[in-house]
C-alpha positions in Angstrom: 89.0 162.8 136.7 89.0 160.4 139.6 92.4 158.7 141.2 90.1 155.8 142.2 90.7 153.4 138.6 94.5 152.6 139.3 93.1 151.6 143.0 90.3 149.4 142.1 90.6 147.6 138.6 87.2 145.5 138.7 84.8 148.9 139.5 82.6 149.1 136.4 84.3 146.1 134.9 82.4 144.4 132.2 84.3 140.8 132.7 84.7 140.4 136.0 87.5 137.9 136.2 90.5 138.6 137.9 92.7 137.6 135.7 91.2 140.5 133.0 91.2 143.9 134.6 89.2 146.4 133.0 90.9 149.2 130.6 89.2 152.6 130.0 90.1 154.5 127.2 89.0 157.8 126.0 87.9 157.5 122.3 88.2 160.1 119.9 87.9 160.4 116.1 90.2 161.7 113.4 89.0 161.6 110.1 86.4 158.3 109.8 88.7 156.4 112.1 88.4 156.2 115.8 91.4 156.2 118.4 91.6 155.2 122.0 93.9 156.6 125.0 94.9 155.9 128.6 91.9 157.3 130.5 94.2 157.7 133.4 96.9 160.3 131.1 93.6 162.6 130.4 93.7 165.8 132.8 90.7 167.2 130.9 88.5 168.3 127.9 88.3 171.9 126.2 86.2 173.2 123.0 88.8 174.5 120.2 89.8 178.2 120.9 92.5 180.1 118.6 96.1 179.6 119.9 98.9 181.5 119.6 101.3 180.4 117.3 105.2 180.0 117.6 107.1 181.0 114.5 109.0 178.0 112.7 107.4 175.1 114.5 106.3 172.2 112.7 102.5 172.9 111.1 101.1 170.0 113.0 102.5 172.3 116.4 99.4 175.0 116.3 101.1 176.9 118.9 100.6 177.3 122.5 97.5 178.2 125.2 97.2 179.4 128.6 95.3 177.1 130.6 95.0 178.7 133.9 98.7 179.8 134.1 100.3 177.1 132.7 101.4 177.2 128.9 100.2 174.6 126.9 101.6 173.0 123.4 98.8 172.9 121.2 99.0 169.4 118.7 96.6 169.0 116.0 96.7 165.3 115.3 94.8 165.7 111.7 97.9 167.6 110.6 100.4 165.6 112.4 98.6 162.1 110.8 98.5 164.1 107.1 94.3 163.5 107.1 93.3 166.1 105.3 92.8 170.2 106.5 91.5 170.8 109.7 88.0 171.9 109.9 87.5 173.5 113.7 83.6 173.5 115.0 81.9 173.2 117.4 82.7 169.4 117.6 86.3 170.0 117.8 88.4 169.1 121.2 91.4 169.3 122.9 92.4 166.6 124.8 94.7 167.9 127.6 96.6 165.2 128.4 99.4 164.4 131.0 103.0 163.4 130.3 105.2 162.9 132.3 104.5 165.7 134.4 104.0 168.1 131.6 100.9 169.3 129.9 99.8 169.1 126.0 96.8 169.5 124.3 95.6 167.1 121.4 93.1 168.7 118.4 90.9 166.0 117.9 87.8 165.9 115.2 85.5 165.1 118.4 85.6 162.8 121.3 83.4 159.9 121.2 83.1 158.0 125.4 85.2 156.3 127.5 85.7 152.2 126.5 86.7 150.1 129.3 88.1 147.2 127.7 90.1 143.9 128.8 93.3 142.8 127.9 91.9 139.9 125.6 89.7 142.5 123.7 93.1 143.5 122.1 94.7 142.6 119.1 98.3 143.3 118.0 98.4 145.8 115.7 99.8 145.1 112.2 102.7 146.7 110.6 101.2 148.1 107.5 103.0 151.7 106.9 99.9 153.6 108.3 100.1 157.0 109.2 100.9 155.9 113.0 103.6 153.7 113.0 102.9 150.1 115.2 105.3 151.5 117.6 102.6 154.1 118.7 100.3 151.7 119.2 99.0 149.1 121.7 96.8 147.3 119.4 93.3 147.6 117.8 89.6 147.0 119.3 87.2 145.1 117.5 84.0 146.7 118.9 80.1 145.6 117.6 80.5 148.2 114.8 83.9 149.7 114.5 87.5 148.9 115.2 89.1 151.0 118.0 92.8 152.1 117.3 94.7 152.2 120.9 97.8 154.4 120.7 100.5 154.6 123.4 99.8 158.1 123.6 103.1 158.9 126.1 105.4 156.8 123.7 104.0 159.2 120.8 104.6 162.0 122.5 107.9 161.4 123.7 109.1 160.6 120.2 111.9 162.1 118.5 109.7 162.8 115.7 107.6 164.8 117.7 110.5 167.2 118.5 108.7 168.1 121.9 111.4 168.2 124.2 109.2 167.8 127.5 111.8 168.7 130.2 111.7 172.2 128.5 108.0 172.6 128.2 106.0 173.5 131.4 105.7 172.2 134.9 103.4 172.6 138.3 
């Protein structure tokens, strides 16, 4: 992934006013709906491989990989969102992401691109006792033939709800 987005806002912006700097997000589905995250917290993508799994954790914690010498906590967000069983395929992704200086992994159905978006492409999310609670979320992206759902991927993953406790898990 390249630093260079933080540095230069308006490279590959589709509105080039200055007052509207470009977002990118990765997008990813779950189910039929489609989620976006912070570019910029993505370290990398990896096909589905088994996992070991650590007795007594939640069922939406499928258990931990080694990526290069680092231990990874392995999330399936199907399971932790209640949408149904898991199918893994050759479509299936993790998502390694970065937070706060630790490293997870995110099960996602499949990753679609990378959105850039600007701020007045986004609407406040509604409070309507989804699986994602509003908190989670930065707000939804009408698009020409779908609606993006933005989540605040570090605020999820830092929730109590979560139970990760990231100053534990692993560092580099």
């Amino acid at each position: 992934m390249q630093d260079n987005a933080t540095s230069s806002p308006t490279s590959s912006v589709q509105d080039d006013s200055p007052s509207s700097p470009c977002l990118e997000f990765l997008s990813f589905t779950l189910g039929s709906e489609e989620y976006g995250i912070d570019i910029q917290r993505v370290q990398e993508l990896r096909g589905y491989e088994a996992v070991t799994r650590i007795a007594n954790a939640p069922e939406f914690m499928k258990g931990v990989m080694n990526l290069r010498g680092v231990i990874v906590p392995i999330i399936d967000m199907r399971m932790k969102f209640a949408l149904g069983s898991p199918v893994y395929d050759q479509f299936t992704v993790v998502i390694v992401i970065n937070i706060r200086g630790q490293t997870l992994g995110m099960v996602v159905d499949s990753v679609s691109d990378v959105t850039n978006l600007s701020q007045d492409q986004i609407r406040p999310a509604p409070e309507m006792g989804s699986s994602i609670d509003a908190d989670f979320l930065i707000g939804l992206a009408p698009l020409e033939d779908r609606m993006l759902i933005l989540m605040d991927i570090e605020r999820f993953m830092t929730s109590t709800d979560m139970g990760l406790n990231l100053s534990s898990l692993n560092t580099h």
